[in-house]
C-alpha positions in Angstrom: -3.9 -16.6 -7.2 -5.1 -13.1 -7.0 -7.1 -11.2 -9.9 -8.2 -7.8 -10.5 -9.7 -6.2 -12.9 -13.1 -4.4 -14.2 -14.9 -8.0 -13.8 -18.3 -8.2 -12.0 -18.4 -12.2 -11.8 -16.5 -14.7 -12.0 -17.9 -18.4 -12.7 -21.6 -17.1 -12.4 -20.5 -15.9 -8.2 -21.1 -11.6 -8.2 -16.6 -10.8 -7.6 -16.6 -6.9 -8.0 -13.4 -6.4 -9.5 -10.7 -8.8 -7.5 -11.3 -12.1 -6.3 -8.8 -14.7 -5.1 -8.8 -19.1 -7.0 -7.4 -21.8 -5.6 -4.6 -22.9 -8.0 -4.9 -26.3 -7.2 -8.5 -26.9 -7.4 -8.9 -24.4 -10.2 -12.3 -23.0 -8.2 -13.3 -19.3 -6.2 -12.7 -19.1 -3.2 -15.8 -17.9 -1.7 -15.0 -16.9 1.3 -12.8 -14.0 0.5 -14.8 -11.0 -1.1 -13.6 -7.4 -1.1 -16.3 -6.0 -3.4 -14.7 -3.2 -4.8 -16.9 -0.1 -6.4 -14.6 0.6 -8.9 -11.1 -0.8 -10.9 -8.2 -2.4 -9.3 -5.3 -2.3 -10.9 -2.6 -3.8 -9.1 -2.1 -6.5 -6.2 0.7 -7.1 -3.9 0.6 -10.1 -1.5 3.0 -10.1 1.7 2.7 -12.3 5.1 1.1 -9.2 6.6 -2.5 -9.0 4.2 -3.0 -7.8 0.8 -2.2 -4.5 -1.1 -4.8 -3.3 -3.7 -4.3 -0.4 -5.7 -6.8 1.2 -8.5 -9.1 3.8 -9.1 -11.9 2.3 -6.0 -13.6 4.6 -3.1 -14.5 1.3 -1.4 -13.0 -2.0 -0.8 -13.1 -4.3 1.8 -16.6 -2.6 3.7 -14.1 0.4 4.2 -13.9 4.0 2.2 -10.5 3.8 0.7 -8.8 7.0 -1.8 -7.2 4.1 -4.6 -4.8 2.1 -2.1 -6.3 -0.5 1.2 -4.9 -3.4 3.0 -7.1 -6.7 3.0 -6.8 -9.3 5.3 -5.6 -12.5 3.8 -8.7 -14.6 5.4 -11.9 -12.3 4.9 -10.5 -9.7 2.2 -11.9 -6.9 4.9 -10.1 -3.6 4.5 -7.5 -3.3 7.5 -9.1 -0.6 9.6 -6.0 1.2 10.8 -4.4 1.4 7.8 -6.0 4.0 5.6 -3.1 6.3 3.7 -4.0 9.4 1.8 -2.6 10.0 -1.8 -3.4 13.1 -1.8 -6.4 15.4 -1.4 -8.7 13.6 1.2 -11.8 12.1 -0.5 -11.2 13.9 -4.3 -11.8 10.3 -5.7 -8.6 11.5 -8.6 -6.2 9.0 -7.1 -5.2 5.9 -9.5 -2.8 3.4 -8.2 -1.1 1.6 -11.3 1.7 -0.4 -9.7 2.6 -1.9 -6.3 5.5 -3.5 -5.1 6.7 -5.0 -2.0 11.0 -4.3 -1.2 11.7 -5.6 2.1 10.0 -4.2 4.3 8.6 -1.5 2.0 5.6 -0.9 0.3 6.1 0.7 -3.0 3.3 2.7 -4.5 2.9 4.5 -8.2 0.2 5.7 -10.2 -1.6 9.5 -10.9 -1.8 11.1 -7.6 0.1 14.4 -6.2 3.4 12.8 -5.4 3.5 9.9 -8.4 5.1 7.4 -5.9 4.8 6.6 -2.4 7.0 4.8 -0.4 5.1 3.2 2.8 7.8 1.6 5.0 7.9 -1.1 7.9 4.8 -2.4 6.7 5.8 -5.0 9.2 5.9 -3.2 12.4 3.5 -4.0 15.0 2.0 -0.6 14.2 0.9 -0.9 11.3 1.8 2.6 8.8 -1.1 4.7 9.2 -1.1 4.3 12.5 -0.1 7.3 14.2 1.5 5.8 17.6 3.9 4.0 15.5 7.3 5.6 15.3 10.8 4.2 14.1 14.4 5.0 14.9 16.9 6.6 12.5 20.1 6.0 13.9 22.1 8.1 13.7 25.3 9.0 15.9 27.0 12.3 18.0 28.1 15.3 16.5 27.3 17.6 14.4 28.9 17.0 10.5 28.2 19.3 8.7 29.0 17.4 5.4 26.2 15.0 5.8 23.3 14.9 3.2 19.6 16.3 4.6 17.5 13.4 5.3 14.3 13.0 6.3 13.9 10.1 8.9 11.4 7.0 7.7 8.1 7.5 9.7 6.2 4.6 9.0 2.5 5.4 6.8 4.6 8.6 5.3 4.5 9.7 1.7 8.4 10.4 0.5 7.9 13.1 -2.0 10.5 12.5 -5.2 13.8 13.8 -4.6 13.7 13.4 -0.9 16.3 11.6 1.4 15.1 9.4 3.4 17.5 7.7 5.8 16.2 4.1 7.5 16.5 2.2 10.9 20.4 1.2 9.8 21.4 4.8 8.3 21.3 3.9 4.8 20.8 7.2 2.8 18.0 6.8 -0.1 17.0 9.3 -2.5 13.2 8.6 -3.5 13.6 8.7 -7.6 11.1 7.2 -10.3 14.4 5.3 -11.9 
């Protein structure tokens, strides 16, 4: 079980602000400690490490704009994963709400765009990581018909009203409904 919050401590043990318990044994577990320096709003857990969200500068031993990746064992901020919300280091960026769609990593809160969509979160390269690429699809010709679509690039912000086309040619439009 995951928490976050404004907390400084929990059960007399300094937690700065999200801490994981053991269900079962209703205890801290002490060995995972991500310390952040300011609120966190919003967790997502996947197989791949732990999404934080809030209003933090630093989590995890890492500088971090509102948004980091933990790892699941340690709670250390994922090195190679460090996306920008918008203006590097301005410290405005809140992240209210995460959420996890496949292979997706959905992101909301008061920053430029309002939402971000981070996708193939499960790619070897991780998003962020600039050697990473992905394939749209796509087939011969030339129609002229076809909606304007950006392709997914994995660690990209999709500003709202953009289509985004993924690996299978599926057409999204990035929307706040």
């Amino acid at each position: 079980l995951y928490i976050a919050g404004e907390f400084n401590s929990i059960d007399g043990v300094t937690r700065n602000r999200i801490a994981r318990l053991s269900v079962g044994e209703a205890s801290l577990d002490r060995e995972w400690n991500p310390s952040a320096d300011d609120e966190v709003h919003t967790i997502a857990v996947t197989n791949y490490g732990i999404f934080a969200g809030g209003i933090f500068t630093t989590i995890g031993g890492q500088s971090r704009d509102g948004l980091a990746m933990l790892d699941s064992v340690t709670g250390a901020a994922t090195p190679s994963w460090n996306p920008l919300l918008g203006v590097e280091g301005d410290g405005d960026n809140v992240v209210k709400a995460l959420a996890v769609y496949e292979s997706s990593l959905l992101v909301g809160g008061y920053f430029p765009e309002r939402f971000a969509r981070y996708d193939d979160f499960t790619s070897v390269d991780f998003p962020g990581n600039s050697s990473s690429g992905s394939s749209t699809g796509g087939g011969g010709g030339d129609d002229e018909d076809e909606t304007p679509t950006t392709p997914v690039i994995p660690g990209t912000v999709h500003p709202l009203g953009t289509n985004i086309k993924d690996s299978s040619g599926t057409v999204f439009t990035v929307t706040t409904e």
